[in-house]
CHARMM-style PDB file with segment names, atoms N, HN, CA, C and O in Angstrom:
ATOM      1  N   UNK     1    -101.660  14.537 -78.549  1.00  0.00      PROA
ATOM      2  CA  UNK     1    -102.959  14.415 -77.913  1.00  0.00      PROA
ATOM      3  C   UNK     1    -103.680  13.226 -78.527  1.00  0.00      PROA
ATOM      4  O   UNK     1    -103.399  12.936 -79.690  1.00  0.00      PROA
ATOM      5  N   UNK     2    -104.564  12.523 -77.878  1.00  0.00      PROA
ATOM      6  HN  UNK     2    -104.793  12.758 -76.933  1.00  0.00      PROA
ATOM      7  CA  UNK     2    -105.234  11.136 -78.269  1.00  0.00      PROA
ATOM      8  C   UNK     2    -106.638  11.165 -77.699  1.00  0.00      PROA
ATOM      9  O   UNK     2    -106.769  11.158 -76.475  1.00  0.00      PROA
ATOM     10  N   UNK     3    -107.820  11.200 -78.587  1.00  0.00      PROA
ATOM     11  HN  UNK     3    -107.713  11.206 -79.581  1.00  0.00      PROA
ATOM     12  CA  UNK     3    -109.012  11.454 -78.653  1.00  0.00      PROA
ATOM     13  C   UNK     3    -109.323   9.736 -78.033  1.00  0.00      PROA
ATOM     14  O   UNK     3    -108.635   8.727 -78.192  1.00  0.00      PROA
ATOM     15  N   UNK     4    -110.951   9.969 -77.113  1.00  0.00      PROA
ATOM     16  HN  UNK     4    -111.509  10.789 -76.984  1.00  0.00      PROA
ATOM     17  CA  UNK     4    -111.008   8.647 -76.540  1.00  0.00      PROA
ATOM     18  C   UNK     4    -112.601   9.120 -76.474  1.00  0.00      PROA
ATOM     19  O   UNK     4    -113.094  10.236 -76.636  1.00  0.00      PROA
ATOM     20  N   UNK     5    -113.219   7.824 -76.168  1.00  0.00      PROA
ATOM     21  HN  UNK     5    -112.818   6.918 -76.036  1.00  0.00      PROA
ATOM     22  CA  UNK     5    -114.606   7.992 -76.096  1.00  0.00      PROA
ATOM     23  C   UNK     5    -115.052   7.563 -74.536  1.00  0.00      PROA
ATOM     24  O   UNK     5    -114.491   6.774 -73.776  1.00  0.00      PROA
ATOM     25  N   UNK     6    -115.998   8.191 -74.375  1.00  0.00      PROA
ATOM     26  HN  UNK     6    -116.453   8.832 -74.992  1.00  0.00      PROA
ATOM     27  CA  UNK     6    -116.900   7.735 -72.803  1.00  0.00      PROA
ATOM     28  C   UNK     6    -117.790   6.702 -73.146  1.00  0.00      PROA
ATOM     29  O   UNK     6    -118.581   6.610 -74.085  1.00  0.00      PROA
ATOM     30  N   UNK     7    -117.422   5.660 -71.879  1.00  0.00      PROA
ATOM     31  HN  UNK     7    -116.780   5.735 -71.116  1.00  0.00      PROA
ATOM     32  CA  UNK     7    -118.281   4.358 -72.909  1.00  0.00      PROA
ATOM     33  C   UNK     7    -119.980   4.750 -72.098  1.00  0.00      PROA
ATOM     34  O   UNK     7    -120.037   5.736 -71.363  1.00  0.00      PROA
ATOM     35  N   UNK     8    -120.674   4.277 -72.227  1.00  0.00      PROA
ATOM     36  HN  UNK     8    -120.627   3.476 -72.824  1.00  0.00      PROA
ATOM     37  CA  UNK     8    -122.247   4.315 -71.963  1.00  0.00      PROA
ATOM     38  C   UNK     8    -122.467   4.120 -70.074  1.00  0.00      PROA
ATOM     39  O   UNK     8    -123.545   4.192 -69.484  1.00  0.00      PROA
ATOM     40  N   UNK     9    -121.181   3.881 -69.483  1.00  0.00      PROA
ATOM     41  HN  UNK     9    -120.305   3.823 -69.962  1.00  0.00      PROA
ATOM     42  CA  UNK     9    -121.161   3.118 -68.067  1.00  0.00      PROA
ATOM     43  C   UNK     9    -120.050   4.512 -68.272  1.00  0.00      PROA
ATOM     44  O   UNK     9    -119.052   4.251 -67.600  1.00  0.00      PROA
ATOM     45  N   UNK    10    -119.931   5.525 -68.784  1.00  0.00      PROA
ATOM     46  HN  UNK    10    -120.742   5.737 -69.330  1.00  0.00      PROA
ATOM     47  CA  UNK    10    -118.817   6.615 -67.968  1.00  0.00      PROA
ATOM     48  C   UNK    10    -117.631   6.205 -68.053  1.00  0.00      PROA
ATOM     49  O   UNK    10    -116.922   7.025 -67.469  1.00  0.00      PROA
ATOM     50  N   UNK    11    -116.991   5.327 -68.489  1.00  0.00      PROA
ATOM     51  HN  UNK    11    -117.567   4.660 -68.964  1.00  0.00      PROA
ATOM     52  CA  UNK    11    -115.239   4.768 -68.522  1.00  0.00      PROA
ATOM     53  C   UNK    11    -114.891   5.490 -69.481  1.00  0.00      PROA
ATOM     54  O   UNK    11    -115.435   6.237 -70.293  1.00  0.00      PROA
ATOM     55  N   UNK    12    -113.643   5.047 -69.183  1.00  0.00      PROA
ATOM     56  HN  UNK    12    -113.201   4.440 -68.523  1.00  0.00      PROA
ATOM     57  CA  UNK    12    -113.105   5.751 -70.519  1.00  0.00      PROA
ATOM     58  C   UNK    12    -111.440   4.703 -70.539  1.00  0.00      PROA
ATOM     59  O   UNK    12    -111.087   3.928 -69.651  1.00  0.00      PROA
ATOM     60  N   UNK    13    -110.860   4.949 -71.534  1.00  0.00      PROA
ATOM     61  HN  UNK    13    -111.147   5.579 -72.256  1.00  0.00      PROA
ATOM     62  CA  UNK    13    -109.829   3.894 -71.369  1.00  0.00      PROA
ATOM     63  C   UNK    13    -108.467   4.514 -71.529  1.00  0.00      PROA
ATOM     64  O   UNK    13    -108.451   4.963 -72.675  1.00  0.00      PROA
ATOM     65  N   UNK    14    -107.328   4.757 -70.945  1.00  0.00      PROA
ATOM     66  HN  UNK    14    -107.341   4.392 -70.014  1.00  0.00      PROA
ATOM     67  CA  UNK    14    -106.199   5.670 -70.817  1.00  0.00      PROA
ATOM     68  C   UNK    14    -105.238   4.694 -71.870  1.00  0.00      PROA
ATOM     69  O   UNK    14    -104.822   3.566 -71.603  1.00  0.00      PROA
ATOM     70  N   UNK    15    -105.066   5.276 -72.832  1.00  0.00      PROA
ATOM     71  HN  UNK    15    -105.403   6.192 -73.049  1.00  0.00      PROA
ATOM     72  CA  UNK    15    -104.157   5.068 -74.636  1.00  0.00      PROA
ATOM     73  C   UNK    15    -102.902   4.179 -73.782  1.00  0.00      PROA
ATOM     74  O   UNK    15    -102.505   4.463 -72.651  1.00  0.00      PROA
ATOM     75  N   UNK    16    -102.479   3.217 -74.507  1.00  0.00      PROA
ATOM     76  HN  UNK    16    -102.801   2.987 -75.425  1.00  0.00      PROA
ATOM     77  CA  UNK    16    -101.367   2.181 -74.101  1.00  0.00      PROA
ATOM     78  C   UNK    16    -100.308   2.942 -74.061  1.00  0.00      PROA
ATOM     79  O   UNK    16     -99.484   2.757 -73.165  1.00  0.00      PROA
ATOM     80  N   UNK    17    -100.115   3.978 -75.053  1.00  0.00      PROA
ATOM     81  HN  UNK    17    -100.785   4.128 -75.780  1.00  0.00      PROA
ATOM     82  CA  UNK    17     -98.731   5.044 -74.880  1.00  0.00      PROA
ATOM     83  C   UNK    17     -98.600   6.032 -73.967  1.00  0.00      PROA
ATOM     84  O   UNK    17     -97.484   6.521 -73.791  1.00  0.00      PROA
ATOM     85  N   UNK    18     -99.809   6.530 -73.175  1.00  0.00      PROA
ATOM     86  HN  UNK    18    -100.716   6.133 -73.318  1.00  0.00      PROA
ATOM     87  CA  UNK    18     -99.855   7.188 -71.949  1.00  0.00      PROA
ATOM     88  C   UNK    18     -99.618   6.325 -70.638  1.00  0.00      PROA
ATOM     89  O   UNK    18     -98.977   6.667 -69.644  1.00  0.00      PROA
ATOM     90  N   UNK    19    -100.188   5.298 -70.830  1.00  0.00      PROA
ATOM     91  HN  UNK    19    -100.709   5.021 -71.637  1.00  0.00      PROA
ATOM     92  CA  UNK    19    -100.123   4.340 -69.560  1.00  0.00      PROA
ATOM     93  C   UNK    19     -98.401   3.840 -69.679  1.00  0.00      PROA
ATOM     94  O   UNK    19     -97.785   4.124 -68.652  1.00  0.00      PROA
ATOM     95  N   UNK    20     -97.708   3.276 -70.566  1.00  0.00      PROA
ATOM     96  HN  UNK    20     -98.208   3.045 -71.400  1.00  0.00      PROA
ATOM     97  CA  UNK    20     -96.572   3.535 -70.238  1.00  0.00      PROA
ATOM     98  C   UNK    20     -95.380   4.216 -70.069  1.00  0.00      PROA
ATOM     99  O   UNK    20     -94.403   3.851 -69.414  1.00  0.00      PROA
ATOM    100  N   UNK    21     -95.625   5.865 -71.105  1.00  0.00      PROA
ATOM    101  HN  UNK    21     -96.419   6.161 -71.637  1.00  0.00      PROA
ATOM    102  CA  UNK    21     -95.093   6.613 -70.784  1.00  0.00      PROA
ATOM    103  C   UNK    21     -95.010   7.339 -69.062  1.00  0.00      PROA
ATOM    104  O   UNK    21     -93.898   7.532 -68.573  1.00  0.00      PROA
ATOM    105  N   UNK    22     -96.205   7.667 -68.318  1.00  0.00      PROA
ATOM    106  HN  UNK    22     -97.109   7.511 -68.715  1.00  0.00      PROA
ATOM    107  CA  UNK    22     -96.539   7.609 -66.861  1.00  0.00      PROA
ATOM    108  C   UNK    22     -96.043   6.427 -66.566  1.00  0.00      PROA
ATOM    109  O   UNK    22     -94.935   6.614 -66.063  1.00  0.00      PROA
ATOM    110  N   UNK    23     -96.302   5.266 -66.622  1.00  0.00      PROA
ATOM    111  HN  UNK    23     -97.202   5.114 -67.031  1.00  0.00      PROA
ATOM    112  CA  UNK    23     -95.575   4.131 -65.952  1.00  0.00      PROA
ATOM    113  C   UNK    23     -96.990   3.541 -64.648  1.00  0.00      PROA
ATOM    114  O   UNK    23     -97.077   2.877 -63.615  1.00  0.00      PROA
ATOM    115  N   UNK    24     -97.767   4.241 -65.487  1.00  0.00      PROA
ATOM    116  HN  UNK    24     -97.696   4.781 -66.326  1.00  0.00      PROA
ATOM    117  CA  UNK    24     -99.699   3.449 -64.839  1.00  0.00      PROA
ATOM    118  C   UNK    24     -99.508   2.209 -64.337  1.00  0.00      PROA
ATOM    119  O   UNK    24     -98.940   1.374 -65.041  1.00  0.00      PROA
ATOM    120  N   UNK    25    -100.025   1.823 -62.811  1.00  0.00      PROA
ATOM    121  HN  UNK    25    -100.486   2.502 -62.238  1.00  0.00      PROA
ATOM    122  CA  UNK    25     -99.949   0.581 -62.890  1.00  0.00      PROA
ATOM    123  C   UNK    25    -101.744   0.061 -62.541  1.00  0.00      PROA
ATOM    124  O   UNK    25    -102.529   0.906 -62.111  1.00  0.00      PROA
ATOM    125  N   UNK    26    -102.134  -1.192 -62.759  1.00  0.00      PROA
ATOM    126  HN  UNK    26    -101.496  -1.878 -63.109  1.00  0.00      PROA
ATOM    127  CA  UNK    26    -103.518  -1.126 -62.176  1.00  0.00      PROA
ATOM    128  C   UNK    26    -103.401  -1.341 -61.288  1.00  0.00      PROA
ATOM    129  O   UNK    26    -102.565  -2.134 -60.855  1.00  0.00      PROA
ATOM    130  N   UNK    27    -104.470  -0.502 -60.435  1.00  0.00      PROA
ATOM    131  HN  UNK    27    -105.149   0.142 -60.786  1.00  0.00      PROA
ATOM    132  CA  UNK    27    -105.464  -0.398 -59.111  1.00  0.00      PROA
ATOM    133  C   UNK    27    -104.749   0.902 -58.793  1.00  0.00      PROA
ATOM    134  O   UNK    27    -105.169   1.451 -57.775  1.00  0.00      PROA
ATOM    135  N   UNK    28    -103.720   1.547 -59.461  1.00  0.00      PROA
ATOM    136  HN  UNK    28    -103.379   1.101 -60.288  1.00  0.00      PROA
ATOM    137  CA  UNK    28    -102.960   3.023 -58.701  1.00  0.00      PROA
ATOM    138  C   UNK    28    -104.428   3.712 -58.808  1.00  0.00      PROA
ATOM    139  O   UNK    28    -105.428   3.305 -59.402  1.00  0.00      PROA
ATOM    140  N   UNK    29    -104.199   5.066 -57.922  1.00  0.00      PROA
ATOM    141  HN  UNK    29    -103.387   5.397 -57.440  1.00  0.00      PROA
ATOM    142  CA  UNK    29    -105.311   5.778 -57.537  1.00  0.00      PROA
ATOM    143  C   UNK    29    -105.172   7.183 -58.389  1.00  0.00      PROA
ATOM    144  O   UNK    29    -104.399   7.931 -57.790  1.00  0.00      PROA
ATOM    145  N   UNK    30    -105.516   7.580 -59.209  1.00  0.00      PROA
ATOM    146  HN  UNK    30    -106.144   6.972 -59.695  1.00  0.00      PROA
ATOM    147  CA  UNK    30    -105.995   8.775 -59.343  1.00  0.00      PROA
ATOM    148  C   UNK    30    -106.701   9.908 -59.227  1.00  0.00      PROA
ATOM    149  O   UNK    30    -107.790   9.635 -58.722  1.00  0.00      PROA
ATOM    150  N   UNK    31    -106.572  11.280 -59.503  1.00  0.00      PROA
ATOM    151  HN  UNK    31    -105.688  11.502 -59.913  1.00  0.00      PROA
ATOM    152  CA  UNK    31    -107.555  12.552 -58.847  1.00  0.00      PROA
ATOM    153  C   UNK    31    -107.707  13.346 -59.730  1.00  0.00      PROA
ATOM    154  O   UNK    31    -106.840  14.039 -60.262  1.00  0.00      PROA
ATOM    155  N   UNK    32    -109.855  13.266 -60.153  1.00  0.00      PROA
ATOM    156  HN  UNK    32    -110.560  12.703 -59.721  1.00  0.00      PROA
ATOM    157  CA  UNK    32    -109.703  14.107 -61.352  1.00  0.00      PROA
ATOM    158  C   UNK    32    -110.952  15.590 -60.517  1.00  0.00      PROA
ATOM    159  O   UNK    32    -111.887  15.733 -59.729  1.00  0.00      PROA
ATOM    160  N   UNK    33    -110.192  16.219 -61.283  1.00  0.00      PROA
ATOM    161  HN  UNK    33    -109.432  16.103 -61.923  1.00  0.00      PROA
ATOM    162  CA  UNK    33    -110.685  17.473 -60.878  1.00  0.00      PROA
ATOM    163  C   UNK    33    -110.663  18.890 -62.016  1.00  0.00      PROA
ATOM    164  O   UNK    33    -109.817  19.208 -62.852  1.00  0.00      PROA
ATOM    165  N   UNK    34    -112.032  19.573 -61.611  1.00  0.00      PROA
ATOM    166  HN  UNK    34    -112.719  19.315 -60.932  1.00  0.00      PROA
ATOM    167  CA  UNK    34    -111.866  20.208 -62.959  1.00  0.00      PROA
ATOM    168  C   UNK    34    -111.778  21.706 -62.717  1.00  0.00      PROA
ATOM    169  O   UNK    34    -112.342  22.335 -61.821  1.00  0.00      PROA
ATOM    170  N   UNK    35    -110.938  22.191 -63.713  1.00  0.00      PROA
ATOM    171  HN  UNK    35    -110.481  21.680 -64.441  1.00  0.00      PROA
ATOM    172  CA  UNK    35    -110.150  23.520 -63.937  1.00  0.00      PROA
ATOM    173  C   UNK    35    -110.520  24.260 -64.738  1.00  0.00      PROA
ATOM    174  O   UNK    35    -110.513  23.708 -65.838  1.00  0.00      PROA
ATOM    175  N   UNK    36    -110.990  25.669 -64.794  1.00  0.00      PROA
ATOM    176  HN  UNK    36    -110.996  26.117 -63.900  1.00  0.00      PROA
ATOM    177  CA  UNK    36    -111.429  26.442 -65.528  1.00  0.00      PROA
ATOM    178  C   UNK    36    -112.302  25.969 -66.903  1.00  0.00      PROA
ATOM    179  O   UNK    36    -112.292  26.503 -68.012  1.00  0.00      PROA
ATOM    180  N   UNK    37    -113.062  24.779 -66.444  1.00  0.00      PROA
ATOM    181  HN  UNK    37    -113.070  24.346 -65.543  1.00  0.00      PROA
ATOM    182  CA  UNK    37    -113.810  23.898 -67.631  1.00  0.00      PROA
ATOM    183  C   UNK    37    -112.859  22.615 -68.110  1.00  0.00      PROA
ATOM    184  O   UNK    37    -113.425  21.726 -68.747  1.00  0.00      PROA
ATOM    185  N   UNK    38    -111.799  22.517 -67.901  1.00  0.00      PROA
ATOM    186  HN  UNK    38    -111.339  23.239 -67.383  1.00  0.00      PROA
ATOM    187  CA  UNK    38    -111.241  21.514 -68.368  1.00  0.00      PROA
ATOM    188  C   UNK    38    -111.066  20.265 -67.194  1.00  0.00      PROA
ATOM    189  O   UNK    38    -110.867  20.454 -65.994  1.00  0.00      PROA
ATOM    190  N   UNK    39    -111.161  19.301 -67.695  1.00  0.00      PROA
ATOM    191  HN  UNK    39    -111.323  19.147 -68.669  1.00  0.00      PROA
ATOM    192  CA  UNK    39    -110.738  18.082 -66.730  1.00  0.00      PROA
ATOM    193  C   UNK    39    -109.555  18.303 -66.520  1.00  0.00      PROA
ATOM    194  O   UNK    39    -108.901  19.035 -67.263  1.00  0.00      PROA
ATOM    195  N   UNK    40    -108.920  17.550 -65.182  1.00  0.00      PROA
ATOM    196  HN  UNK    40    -109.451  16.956 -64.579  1.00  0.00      PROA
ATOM    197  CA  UNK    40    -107.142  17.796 -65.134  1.00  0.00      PROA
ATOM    198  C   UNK    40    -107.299  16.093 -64.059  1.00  0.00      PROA
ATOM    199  O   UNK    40    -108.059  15.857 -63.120  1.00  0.00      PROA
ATOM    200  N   UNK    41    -106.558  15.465 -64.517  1.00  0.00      PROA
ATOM    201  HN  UNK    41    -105.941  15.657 -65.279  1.00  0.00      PROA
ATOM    202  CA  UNK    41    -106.034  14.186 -63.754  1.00  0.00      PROA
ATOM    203  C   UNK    41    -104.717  14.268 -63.522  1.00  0.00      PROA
ATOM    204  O   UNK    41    -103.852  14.453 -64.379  1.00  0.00      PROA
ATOM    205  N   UNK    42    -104.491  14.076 -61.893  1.00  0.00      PROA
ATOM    206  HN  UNK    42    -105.192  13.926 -61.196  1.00  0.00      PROA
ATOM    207  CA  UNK    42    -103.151  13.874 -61.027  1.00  0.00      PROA
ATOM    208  C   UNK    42    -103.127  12.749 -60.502  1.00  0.00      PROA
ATOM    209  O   UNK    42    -104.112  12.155 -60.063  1.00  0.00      PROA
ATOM    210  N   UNK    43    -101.740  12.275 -60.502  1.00  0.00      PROA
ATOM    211  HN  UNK    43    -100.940  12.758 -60.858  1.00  0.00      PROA
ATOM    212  CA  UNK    43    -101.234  10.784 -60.655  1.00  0.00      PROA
ATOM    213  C   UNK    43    -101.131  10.916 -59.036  1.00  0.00      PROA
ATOM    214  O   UNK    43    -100.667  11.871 -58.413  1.00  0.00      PROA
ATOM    215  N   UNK    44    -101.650   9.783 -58.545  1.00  0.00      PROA
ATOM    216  HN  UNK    44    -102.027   9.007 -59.052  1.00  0.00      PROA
ATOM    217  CA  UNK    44    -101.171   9.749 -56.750  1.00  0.00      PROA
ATOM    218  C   UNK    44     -99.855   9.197 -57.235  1.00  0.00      PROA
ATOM    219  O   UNK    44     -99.799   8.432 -58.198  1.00  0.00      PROA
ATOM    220  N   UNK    45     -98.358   9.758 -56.276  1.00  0.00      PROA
ATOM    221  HN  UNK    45     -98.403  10.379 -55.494  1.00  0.00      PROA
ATOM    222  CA  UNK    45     -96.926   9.104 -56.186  1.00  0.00      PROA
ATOM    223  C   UNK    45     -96.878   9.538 -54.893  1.00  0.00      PROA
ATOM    224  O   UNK    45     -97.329  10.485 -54.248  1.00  0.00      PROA
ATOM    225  N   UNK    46     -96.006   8.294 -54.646  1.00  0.00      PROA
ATOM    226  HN  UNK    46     -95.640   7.525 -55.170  1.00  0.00      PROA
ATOM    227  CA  UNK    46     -95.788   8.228 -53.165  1.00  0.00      PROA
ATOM    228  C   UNK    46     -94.605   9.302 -53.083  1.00  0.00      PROA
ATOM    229  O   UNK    46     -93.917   9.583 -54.063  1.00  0.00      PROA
ATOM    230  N   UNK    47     -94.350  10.162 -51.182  1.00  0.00      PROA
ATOM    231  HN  UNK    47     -94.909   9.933 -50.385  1.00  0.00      PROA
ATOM    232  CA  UNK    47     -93.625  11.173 -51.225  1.00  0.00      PROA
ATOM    233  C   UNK    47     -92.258  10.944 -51.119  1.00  0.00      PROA
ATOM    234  O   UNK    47     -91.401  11.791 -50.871  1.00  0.00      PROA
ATOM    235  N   UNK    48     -92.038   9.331 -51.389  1.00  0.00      PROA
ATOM    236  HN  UNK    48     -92.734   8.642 -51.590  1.00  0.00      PROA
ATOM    237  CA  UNK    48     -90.756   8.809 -51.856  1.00  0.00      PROA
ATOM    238  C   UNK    48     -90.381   9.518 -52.793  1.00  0.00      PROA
ATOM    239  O   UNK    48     -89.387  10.171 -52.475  1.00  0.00      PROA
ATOM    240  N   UNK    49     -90.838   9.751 -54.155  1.00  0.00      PROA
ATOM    241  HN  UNK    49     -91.646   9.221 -54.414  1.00  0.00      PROA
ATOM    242  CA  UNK    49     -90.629  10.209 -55.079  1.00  0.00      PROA
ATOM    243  C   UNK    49     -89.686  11.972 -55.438  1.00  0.00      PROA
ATOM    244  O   UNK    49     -88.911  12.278 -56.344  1.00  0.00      PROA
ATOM    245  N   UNK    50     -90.198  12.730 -54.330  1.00  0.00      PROA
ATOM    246  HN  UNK    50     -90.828  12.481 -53.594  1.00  0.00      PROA
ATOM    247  CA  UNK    50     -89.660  14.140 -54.389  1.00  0.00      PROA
ATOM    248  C   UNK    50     -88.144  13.523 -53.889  1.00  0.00      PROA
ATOM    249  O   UNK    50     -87.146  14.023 -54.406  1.00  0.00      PROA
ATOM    250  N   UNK    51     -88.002  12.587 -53.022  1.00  0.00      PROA
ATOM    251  HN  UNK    51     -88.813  12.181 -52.602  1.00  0.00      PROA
ATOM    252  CA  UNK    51     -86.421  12.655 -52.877  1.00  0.00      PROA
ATOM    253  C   UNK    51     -85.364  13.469 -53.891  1.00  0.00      PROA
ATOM    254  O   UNK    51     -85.311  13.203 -55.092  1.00  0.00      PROA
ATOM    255  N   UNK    52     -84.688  14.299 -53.381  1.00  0.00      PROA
ATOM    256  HN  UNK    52     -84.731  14.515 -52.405  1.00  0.00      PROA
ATOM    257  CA  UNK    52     -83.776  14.652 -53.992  1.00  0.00      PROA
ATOM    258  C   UNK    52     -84.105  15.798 -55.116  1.00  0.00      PROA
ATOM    259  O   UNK    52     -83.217  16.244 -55.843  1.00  0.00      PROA
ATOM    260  N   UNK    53     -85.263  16.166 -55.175  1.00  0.00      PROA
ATOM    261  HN  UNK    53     -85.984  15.804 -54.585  1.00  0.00      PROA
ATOM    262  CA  UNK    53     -86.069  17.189 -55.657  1.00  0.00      PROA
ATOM    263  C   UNK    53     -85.036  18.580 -55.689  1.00  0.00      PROA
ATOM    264  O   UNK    53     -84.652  19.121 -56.726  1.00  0.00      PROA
ATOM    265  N   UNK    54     -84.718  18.976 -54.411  1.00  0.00      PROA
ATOM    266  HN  UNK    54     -85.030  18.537 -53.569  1.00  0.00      PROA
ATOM    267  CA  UNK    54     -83.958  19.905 -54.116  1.00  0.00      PROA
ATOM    268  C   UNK    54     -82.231  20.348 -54.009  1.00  0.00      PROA
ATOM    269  O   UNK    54     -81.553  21.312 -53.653  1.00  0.00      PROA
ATOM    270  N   UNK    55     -82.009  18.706 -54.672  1.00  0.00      PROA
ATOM    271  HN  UNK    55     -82.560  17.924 -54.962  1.00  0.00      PROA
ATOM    272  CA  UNK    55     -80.735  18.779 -54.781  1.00  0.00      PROA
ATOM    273  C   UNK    55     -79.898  19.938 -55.328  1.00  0.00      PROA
ATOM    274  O   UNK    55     -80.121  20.619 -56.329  1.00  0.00      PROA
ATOM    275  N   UNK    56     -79.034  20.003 -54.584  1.00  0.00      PROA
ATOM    276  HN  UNK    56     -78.852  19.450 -53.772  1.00  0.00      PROA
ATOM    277  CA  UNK    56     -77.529  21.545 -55.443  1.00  0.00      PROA
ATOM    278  C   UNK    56     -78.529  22.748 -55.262  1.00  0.00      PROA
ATOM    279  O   UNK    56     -78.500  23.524 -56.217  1.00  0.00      PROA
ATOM    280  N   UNK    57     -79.285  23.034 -54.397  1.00  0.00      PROA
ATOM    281  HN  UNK    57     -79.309  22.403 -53.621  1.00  0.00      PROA
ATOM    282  CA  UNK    57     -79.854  24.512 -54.279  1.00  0.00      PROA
ATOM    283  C   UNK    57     -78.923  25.056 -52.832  1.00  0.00      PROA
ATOM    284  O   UNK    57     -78.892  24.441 -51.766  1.00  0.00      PROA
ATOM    285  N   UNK    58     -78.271  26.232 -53.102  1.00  0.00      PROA
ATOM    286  HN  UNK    58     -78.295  26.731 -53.968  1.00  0.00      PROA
ATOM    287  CA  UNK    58     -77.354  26.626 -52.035  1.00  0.00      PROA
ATOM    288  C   UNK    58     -78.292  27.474 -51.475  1.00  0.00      PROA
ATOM    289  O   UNK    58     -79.170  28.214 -51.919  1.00  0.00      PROA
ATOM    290  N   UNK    59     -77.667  27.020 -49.843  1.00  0.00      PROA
ATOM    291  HN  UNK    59     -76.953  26.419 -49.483  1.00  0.00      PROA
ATOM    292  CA  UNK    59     -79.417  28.007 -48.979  1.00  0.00      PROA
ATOM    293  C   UNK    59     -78.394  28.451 -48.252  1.00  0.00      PROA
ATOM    294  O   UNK    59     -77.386  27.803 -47.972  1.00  0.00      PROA
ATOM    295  N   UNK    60     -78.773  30.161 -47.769  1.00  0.00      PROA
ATOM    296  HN  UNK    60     -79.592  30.688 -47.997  1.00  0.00      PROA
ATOM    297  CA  UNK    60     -77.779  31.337 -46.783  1.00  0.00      PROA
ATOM    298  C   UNK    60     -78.875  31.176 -45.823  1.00  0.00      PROA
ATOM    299  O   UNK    60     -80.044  30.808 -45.939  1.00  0.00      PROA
ATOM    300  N   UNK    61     -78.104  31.584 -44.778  1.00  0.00      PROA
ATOM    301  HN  UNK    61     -77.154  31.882 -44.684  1.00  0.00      PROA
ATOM    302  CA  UNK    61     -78.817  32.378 -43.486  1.00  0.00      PROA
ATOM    303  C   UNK    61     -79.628  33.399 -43.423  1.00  0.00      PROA
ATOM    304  O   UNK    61     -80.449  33.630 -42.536  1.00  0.00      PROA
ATOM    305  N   UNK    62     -79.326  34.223 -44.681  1.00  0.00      PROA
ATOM    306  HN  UNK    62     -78.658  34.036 -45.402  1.00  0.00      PROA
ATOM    307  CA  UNK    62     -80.080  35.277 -44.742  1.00  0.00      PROA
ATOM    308  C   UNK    62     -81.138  35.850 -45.767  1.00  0.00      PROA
ATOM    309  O   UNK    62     -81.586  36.934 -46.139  1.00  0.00      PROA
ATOM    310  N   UNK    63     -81.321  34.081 -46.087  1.00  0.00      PROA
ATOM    311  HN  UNK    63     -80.956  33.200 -45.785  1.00  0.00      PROA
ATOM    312  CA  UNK    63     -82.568  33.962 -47.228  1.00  0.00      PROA
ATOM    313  C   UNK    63     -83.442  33.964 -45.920  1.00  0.00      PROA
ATOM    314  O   UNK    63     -84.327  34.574 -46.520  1.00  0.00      PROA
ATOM    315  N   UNK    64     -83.797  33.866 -45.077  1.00  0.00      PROA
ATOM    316  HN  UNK    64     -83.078  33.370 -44.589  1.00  0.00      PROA
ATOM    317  CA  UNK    64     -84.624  33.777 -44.266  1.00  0.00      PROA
ATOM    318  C   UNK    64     -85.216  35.179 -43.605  1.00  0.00      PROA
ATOM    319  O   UNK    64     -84.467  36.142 -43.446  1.00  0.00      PROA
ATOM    320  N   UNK    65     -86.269  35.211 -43.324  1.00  0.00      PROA
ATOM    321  HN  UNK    65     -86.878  34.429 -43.453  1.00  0.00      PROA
ATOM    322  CA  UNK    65     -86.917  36.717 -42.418  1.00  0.00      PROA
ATOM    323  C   UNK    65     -86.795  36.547 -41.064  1.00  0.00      PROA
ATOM    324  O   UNK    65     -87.802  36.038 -40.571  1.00  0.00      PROA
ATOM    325  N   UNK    66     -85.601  36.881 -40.013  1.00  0.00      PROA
ATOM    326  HN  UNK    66     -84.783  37.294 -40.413  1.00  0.00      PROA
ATOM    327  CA  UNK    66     -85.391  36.772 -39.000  1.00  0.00      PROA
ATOM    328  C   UNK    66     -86.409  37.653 -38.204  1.00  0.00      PROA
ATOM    329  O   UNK    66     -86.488  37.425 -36.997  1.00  0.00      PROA
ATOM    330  N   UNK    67     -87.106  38.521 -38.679  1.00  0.00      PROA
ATOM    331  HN  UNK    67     -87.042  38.706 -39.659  1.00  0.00      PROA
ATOM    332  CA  UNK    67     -87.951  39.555 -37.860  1.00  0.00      PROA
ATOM    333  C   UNK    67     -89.366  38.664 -37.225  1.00  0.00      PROA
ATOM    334  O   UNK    67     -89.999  38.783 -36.175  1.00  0.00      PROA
ATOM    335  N   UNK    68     -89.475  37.916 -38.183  1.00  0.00      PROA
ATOM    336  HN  UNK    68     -88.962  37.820 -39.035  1.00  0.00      PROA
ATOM    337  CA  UNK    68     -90.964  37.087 -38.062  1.00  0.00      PROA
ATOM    338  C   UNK    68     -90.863  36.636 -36.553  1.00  0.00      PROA
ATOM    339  O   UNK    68     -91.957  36.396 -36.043  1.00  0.00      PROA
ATOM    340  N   UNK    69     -89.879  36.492 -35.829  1.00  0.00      PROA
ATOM    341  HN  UNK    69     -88.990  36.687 -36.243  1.00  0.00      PROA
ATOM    342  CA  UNK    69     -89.711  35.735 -34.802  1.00  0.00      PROA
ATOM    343  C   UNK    69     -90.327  36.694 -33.525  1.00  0.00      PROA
ATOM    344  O   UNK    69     -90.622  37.875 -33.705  1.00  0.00      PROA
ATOM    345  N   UNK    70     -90.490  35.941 -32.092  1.00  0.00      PROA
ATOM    346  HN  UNK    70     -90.250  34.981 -31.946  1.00  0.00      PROA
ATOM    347  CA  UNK    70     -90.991  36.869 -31.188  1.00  0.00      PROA
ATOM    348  C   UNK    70     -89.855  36.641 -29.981  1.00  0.00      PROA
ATOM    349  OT1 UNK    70     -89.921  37.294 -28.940  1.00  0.00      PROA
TER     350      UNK     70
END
């Protein structure tokens, strides 16, 4: 964890080892939003990215609820 200060104008500056561990680039867009009192920031990635997310998951016919249907 890496302690940071709010400058007098509200900035704040994201630690050189976070920005390249994430792989931050400038002008990317971020979304901060807050959670049970805590801040939480989510990285916008494009939905390029999930590619292949689901790879090697074996799917049956009868993982599905055939009743739902009319």
């Amino acid at each position: 964890m890496v302690a940071v200060k709010i400058s007098p104008k509200y900035q704040i500056v994201i630690p050189k080892e976070l920005r390249e561990r994430l792989k931050l680039k400038p002008g990317q867009q971020v979304f901060f939003y807050e959670r049970n009192g805590a801040l939480q920031i989510l990285l916008d990635r494009p939905l390029s990215e999930l590619r292949g997310i689901a790879k090697g998951i074996s799917w049956k016919d009868d993982y599905r609820d055939h009743s739902e249907r009319f």
